[in-house]
N, C-alpha and C positions, 0 to 999 in steps of 0.2 A: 366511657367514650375515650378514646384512644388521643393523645396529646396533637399527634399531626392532623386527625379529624376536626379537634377543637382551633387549631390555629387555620387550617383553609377556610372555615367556617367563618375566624375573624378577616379573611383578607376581604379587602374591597376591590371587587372586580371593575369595577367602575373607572379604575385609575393603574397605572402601574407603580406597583404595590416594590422598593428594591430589599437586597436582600439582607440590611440591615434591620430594617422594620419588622423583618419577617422574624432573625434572631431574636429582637428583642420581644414579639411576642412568645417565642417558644421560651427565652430564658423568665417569664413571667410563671410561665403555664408548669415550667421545672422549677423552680422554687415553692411553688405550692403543693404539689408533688413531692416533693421532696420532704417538707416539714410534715405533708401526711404518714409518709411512708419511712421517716427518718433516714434517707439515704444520705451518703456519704460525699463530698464534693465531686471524687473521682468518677461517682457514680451520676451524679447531676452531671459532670462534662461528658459525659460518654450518652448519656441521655441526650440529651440536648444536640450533640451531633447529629447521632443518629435521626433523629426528626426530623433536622436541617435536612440531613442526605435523601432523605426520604417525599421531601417536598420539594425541593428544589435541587434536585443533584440524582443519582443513578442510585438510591438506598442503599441495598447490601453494597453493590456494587462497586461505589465512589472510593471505598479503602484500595483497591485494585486497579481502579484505572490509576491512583494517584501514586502509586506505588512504582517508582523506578525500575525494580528487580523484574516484576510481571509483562510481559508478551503477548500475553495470549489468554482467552477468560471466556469459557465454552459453559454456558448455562444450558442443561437440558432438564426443562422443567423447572420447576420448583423444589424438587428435592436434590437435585444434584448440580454443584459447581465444579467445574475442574479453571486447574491454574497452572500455566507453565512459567516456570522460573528458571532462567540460565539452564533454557534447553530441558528441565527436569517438569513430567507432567502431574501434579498432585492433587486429589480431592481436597476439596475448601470445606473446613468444618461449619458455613455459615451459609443458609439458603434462603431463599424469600419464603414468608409464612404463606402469603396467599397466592393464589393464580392474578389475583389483580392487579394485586399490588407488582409483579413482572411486567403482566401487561402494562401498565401504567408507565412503566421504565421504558418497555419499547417505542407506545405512540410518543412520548416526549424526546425519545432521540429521533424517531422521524420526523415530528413537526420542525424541528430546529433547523430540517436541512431539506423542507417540503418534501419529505416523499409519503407515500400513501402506503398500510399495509392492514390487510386484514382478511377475512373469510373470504371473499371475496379473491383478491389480490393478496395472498398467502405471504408472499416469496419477497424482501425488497434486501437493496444492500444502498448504506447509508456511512456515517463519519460523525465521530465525537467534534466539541468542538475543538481538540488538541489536537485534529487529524489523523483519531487512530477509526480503524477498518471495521467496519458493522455490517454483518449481516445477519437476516431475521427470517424465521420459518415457522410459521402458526400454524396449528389446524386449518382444514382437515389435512393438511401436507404432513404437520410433524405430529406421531402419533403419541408421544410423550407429553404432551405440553410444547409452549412456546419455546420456540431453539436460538437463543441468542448469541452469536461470536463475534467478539472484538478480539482485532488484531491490534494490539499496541502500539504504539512506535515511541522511541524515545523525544524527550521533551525539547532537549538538543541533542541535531542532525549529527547523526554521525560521521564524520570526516574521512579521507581517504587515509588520514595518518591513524588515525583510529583502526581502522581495516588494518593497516600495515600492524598496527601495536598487536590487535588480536590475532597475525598469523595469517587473518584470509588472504592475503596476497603480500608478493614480497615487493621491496622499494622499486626493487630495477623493473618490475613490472608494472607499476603505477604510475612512474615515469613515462615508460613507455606509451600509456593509455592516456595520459596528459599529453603529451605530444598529438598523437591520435585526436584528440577531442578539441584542441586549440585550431589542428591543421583544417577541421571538418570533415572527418570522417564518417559515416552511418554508420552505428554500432548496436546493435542487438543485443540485448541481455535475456538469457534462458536461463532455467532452472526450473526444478522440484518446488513443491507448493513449500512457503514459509523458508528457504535457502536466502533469502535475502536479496532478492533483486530490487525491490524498490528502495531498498537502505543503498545498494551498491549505483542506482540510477543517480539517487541525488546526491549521491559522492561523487560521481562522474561530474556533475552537474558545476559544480565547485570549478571545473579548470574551460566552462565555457567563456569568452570575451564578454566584459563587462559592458561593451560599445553594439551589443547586438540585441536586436528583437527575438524572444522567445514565447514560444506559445505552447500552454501544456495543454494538455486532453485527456480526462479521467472521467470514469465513472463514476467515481466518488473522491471527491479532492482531497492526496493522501499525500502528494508530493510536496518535498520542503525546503523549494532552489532557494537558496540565498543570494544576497547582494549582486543580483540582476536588476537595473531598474527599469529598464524599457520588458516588463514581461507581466504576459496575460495569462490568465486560469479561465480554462473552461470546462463545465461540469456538465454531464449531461442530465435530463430529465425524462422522468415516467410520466406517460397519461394520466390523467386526472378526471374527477367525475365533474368537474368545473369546466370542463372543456377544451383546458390546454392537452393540445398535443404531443407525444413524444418525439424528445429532440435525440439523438444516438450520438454514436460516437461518428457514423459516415457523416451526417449531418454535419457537424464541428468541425471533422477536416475538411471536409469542402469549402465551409465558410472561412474557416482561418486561413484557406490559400488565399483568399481577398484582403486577410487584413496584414500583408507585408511581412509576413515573416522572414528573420531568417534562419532560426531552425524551428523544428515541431517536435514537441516530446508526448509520446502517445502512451499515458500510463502502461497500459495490457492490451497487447492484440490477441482476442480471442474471439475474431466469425470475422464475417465478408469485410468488415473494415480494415484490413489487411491488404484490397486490394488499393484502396485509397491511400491506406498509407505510402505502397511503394510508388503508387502515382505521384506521389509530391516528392520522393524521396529520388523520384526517377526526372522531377522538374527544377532542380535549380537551389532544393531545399538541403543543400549538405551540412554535413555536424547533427541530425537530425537522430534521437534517441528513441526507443524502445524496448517493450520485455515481452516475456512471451513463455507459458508453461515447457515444457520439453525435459529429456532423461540427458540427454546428450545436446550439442548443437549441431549434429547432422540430423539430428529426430525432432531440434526447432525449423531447420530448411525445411522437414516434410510436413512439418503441420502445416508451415505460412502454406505452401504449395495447396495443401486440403484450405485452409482457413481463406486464400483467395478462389477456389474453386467454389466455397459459399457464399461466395459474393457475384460473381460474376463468370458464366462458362467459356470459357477460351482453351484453346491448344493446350495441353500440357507445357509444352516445348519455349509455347508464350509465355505462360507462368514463370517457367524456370528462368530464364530470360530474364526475365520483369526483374524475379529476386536477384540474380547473377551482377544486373547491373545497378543494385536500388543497395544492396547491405552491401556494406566493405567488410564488416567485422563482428564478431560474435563473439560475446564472452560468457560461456558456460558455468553457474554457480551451482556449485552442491552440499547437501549436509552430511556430514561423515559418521560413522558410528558414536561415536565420542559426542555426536550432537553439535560440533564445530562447523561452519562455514566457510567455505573456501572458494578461492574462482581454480576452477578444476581445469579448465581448458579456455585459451586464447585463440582463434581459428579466424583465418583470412580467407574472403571469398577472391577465388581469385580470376574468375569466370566461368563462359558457358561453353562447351565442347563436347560434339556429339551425344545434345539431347540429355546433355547430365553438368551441373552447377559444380564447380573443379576448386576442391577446396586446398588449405594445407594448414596444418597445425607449429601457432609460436608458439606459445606456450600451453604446458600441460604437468598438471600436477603428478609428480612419483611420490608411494610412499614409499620412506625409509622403514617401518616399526612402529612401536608401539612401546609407552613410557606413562607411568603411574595414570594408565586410562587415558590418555591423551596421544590419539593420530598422529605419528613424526611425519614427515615431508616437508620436498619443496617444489616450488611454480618455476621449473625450466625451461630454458627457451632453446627451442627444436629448431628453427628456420628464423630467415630474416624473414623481415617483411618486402614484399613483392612489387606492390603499386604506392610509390612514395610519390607519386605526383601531387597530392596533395601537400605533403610536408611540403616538399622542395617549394612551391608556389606561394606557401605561408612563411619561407624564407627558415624553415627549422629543417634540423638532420637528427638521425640516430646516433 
């Protein structure tokens, strides 16, 4: 019988059982073990982990989430792990032995954060408890085996000086964007999938007023604002076979217009709650944050425009509108060959005129070259900024 079999076997379900007890029964079950087998200390600590991680913690897994260097940790199946490290994607020499023991990984991340997944209801997206990104695809959807991906985030948020250190943007543009975000401006964050918007959102997030109300809206609580204290989280929820209802993301924004906000930061707009958002962003709720997939930030304008036509049929012309007068700014992130992150384009909405959203680009990234595999450029500023009504009123200038 297998050591971790032998130790749930001892736990008492009856009581909550922590996870010192728990050590100490495994370190009982490896020292006998041990004397049978003659293993060596290094071998009993490595053992004894392992069991740990396997009953109460993600198994294979737990060396990877805990792992600084890793991002990203795509399980397909049981025979194959992949790992991306500083942008690099590599197969992981270590896989789960059984199909169950994955399973087993998966329903323990989703009970921890109540979501439901299974034959049934194949498909869920969930969150470690460190706030990194989980999503899960079972049979009969994934024809491999169980499809697990965790999106990593670091342990501590990384800072806008951070950004500056790594290149993704340069000072006098982060400046700039602090200005912007103190004044309350609407700012839109786009980008390619994993370019780093949500790391670039909660670095934004860093220069809002400590003396204000904020209320975030995720799918899966992934956001990591700091030293805000008046501020809410709200997460939304899947149907259940217990009878609770699904709560969504329109659900949330509507209710958080009740509860006083004064900005709203909407993890991801991706379907009809796009129209909601620019309703609040169109009522009184300025400084208000969001992201959004897109290749360009004139190809995030036309998705919002498709992404509100799923929510609700209106005029074209209304739409564009809606956006013209709801985002002031957009900052376009992307990932360069080199595997680097960068905010590629700064773009000010600057209204609506004849049937088309009148934009004009601050900033946007030129490259110079190329230097031992590393993208050279820099984030130039093409135009002023147009609509400073808001600075002026918050009593700040460029």
């Amino acid at each position: 019988m297998l050591i971790s079999d032998s130790v749930r076997q001892r736990i008492d379900l009856s009581r909550e059982v922590g996870d010192d007890e728990i050590r100490e029964m495994i370190d009982e079950l490896v020292v006998q073990m041990g004397r049978k087998y003659a293993l060596s200390l290094a071998q009993r600590q490595e053992l004894g982990k392992s069991v740990f991680y396997a009953i109460r913690k993600l198994d294979v897994l737990q060396e990877l989430v805990d792992c600084d260097e890793v991002t990203e940790i795509m399980v397909n199946g049981t025979e194959n792990i992949f790992v991306e490290r500083a942008g690099q994607l590599c197969q992981w020499d270590k896989r789960f032995e059984t199909i169950e023991k994955l399973e087993n990984v998966i329903q323990q991340i989703v009970a921890k954060c109540n979501r439901v997944v299974n034959e049934a209801s194949p498909i869920a997206d969930a969150r470690l408890e460190n706030g990194s990104r989980v999503n899960i695809v079972l049979s009969p959807v994934a024809l491999n085996g169980p499809v697990l991906t965790i999106r990593r985030f670091p342990d501590h948020p990384i800072s806008m000086d951070d950004l500056i250190g790594f290149g993704s943007i340069t000072k006098e543009a982060a400046a700039f964007l602090e200005k912007l975000v103190i004044a309350g401006y609407n700012i839109f964050i786009s980008g390619g999938t994993g370019s780093g918007k949500t790391t670039f959102l909660n670095a934004l997030s860093h220069y809002i007023p400590k003396t204000e109300r904020v209320i975030t809206i995720e799918d899966s609580a992934e956001l990591q604002l700091q030293d805000i204290p008046n501020l809410v989280r709200l997460e939304t929820r899947n149907a259940n076979m217990d009878g609770a209802k699904e709560i969504t993301i329109r659900d949330l924004i509507k209710s958080c217009l009740r509860m006083r906000p004064d900005r709203i930061i909407v993890g991801e707009v991706r379907g009809g709650e796009a129209i909601d958002m620019l309703q609040a962003l169109n009522t009184g709720h300025d400084g208000s944050l969001s992201t959004g997939h897109a290749n360009s930030s004139m190809d995030m304008l036309a998705r919002l425009e498709t992404m509100v036509l799923m929510g609700m049929e209106l005029p074209l012309a209304a739409v564009r509108r809606q956006i013209a007068s709801g985002v002031d700014i957009i900052v376009h992130l992307g990932r360069l060959r080199d595997r680097s992150r960068r905010v590629l384009e700064i773009v000010e909405v600057l209204g609506f005129e004849q049937e088309e959203i009148i934009t004009q680009e601050l900033y946007q990234f030129q490259e110079t070259g190329e230097a031992e595999g590393k993208v050279l450029g820099v984030l130039a500023q093409k135009n002023e900024l147009s609509h400073q009504g808001k600075l002026c009123a918050a009593g700040l200038s460029l």
